[in-house]
N, C-alpha and C positions, 0 to 999 in steps of 0.2 A: 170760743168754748164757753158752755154754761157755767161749768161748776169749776173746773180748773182752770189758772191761768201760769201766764211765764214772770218771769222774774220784771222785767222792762213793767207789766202792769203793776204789779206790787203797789199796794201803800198799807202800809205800816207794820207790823210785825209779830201779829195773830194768825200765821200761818203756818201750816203744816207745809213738810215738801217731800217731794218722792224723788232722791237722789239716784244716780244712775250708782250701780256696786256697790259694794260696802261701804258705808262710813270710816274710813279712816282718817278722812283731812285734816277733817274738824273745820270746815267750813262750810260754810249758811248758801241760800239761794244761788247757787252754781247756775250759769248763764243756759244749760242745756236740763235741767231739773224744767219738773211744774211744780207749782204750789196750789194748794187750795186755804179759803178761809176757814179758820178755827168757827164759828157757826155756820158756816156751810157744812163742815164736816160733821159735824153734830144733828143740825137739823135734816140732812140727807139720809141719817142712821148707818155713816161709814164707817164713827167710833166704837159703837156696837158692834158691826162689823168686824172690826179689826181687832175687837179683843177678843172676839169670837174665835176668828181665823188665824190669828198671826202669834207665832208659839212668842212667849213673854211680850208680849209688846208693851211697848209703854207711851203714854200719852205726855210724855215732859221727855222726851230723848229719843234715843235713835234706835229701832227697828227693824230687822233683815227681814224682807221678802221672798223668798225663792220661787220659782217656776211652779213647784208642787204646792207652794203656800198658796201662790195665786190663781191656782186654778181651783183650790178649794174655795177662794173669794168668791171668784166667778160663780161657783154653782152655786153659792150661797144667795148671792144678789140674785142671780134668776129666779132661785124660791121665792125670793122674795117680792122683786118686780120693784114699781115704783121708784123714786128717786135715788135710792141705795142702787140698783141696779144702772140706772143710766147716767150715773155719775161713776160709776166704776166700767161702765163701756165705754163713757168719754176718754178714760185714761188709760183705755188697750193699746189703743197705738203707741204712745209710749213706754208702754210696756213691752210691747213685744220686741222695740225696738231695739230697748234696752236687753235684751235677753239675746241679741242676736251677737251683742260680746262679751256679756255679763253673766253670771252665775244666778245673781240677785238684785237687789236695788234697796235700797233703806230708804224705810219712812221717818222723816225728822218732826218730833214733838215741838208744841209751843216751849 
């Protein structure tokens, strides 16, 4: 993957992660999560993004996604094109995956 990676790549702890369901654990890089890097996410225009798309989100905590949020991403990225866009296709597949038993997915702030 370009822009996201798994937990096993990880180094150090400037990243965002996109959890599978709600955040309720209260635990960090889950073995089936991706993560992306805190300038990666920023220099791709995903933080924009997402304060854009995602009703309160917050870039220091945790964030609910739903199906209807994320398809409003999608169109968004496509308007837009460029690396907002193909950093947010790289992480359909996990998304969709996760929707196939999940409601939603949270996004965890630095």
């Amino acid at each position: 993957m370009k822009y996201f990676c798994k937990e096993e790549d990880r180094n150090g702890t400037d990243y965002h992660e996109f959890q599978k369901g709600r955040w309720y654990k209260k635990t960090f890089f889950d073995s089936d999560s991706i993560i992306i890097r805190d300038d990666v996410l920023r220099e791709t225009g995903l933080k924009e993004l997402f304060e854009k798309c995602i009703p309160d989100y917050d870039y220091y905590s945790a964030s609910e996604v739903t199906e209807k949020t994320w398809n409003k991403m999608l169109k968004e990225a496509k308007k837009q094109g460029g690396a907002v866009e193909e950093a947010l296709l790289e992480a359909e597949p996990w998304v969709k995956d996760n929707f196939l038993t999940e409601e939603s997915f949270s996004v965890l702030g630095i």
